[in-house]
FIRO-622487 format. One line per 10 residues: number of its first residue (from 1); their letters; for each residue z, x, y of N, C-alpha, C. Coordinates in Angstrom, 3 decimals, decimal comma, padded with zeros to 6 digits. Layout:
BEGIN
NUM) A) Z:X:Y:Z:X:Y:Z:X:Y ~ ...
! end
This chain:
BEGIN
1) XXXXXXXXXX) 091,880:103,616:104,606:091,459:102,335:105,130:092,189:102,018:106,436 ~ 093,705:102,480:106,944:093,957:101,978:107,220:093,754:103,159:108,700 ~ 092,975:104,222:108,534:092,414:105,092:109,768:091,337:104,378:109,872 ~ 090,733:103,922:109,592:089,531:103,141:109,887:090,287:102,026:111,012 ~ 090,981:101,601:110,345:091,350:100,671:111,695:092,441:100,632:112,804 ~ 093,187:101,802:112,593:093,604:102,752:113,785:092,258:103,592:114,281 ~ 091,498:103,545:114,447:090,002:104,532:114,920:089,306:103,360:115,912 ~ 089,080:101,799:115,087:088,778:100,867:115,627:089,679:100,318:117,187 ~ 091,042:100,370:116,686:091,861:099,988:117,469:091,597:101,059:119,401 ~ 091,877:102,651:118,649:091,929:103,409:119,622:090,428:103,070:120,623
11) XXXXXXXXXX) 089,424:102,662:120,122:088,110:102,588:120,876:088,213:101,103:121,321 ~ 088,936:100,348:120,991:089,240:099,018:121,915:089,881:099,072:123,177 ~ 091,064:099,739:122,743:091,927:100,471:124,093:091,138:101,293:125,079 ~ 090,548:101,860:124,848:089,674:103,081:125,537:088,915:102,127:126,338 ~ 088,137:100,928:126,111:087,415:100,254:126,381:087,964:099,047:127,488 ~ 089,219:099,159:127,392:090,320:098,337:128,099:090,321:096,755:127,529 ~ 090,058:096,753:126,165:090,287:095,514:125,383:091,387:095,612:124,882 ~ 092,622:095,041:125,572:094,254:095,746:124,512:094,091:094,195:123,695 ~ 093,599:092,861:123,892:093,517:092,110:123,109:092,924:092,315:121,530 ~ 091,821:093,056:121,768:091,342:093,779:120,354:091,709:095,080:119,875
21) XXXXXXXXXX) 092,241:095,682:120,281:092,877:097,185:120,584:094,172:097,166:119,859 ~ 094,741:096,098:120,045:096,023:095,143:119,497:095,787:094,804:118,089 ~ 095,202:094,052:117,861:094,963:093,619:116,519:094,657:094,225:115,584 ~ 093,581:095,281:115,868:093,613:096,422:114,858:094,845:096,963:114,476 ~ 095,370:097,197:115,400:096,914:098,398:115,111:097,508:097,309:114,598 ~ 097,944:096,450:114,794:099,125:095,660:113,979:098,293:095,341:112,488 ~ 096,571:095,316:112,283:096,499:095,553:111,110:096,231:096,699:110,012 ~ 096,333:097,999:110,948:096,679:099,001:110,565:097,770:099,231:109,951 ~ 098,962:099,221:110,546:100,449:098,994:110,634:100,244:098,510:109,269 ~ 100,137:097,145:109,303:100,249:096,416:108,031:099,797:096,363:106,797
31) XXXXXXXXXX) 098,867:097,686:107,033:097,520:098,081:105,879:098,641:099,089:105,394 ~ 098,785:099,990:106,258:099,909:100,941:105,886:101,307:100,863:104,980 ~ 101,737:100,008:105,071:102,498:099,645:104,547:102,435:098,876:103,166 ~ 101,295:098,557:102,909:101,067:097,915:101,314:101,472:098,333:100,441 ~ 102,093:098,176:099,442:102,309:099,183:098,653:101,542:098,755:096,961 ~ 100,483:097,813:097,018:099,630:097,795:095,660:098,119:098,546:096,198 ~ 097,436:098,399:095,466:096,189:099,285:095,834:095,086:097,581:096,526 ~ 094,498:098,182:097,624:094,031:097,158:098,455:092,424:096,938:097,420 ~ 092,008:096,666:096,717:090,534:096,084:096,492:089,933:094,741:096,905 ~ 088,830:094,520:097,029:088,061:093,156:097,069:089,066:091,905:096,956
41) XXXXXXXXXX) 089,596:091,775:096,010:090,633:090,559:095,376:091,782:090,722:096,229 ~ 092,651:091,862:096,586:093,828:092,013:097,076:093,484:091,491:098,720 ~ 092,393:092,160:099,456:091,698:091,443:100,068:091,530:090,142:100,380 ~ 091,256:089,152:099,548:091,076:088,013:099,418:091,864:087,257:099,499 ~ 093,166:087,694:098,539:094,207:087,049:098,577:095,029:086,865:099,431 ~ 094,932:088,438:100,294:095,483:088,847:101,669:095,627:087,364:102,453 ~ 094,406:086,401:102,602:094,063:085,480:103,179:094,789:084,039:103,366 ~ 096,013:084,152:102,255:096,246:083,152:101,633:097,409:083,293:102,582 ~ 098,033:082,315:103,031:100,145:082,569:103,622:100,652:082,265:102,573 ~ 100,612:081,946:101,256:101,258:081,558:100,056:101,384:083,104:099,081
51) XXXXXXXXXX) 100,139:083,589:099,165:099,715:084,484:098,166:100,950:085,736:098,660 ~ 101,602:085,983:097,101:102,406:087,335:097,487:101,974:088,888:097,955 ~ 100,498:088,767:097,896:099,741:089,939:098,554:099,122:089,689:100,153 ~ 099,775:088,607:100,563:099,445:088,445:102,213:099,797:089,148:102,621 ~ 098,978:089,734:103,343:098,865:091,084:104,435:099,210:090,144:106,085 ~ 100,065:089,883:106,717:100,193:089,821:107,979:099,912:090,824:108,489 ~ 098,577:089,949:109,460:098,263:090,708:110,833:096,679:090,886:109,961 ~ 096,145:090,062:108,740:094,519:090,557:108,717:094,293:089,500:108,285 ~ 093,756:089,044:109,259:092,670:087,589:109,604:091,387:088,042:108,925 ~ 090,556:087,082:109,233:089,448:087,184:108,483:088,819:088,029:109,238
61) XXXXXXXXXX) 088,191:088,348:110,361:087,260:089,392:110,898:088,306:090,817:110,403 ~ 088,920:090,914:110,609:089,610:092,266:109,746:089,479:092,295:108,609 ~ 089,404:091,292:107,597:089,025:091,491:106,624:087,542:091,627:105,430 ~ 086,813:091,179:106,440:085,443:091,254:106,866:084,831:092,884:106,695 ~ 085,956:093,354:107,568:085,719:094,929:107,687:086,247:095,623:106,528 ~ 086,939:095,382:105,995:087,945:096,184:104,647:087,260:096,202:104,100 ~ 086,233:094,682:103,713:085,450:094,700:102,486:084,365:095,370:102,714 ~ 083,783:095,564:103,703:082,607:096,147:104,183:082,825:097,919:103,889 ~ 084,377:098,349:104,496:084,484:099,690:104,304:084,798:099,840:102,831 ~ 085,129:098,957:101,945:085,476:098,890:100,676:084,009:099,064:099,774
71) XXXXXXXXXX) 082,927:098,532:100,193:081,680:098,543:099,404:080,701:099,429:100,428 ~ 081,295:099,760:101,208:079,657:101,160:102,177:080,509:102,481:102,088 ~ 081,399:102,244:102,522:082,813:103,440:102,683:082,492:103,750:104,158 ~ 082,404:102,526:105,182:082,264:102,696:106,623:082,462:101,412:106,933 ~ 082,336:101,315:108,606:082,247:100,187:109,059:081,133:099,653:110,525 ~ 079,736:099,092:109,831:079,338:099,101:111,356:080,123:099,029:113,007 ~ 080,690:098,090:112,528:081,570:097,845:114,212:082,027:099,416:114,708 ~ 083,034:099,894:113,687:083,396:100,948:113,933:081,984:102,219:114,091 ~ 081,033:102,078:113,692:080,011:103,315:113,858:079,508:102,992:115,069 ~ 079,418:101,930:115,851:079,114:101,360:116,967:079,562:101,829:117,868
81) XXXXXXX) 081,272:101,876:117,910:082,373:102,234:118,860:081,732:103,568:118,752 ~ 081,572:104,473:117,484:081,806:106,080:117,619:080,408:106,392:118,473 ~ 079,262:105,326:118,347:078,308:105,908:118,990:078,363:105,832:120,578 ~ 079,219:104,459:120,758:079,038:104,842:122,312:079,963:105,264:123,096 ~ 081,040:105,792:122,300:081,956:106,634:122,711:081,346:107,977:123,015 ~ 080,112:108,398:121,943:079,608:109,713:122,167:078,784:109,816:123,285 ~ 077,544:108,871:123,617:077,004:108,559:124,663:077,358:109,150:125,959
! end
């Protein structure tokens, strides 16, 4: 999950968006480092600043995507980047 959004990140940069390019990696970083298993709920809770499974650094459009790569096992945004990277 958390190459999915180091993959996202690298095609922001490439693109010369370090504002979005940025955010991925620090929620990469922070995906990386979890140490319970991330599902739907862990997800959710992520959301909370109270909840002891807050993930700093995954806002809701990042999390948007987890769940998306969590139930397709992809991510449009990200198939987007890969296509017009290939282009």
């Amino acid at each position: 999950m958390w190459q999915m959004l180091s993959e996202l990140s690298m095609h922001y940069f490439k693109e010369k968006n370090a504002n979005a390019g940025a955010t991925y990696r620090k929620a990469a970083n922070a995906i990386k480092e979890v140490t319970w298993e991330i599902d739907e709920a862990a997800i959710k809770a992520s959301q909370k600043k109270t909840d002891p499974h807050n993930i700093d650094g995954v806002g809701k459009g990042t999390a948007d995507k987890l769940k998306e790569f969590l139930k397709t096992g992809t991510c449009e945004k990200l198939e987007e980047k890969r296509a017009a990277a290939a282009s």
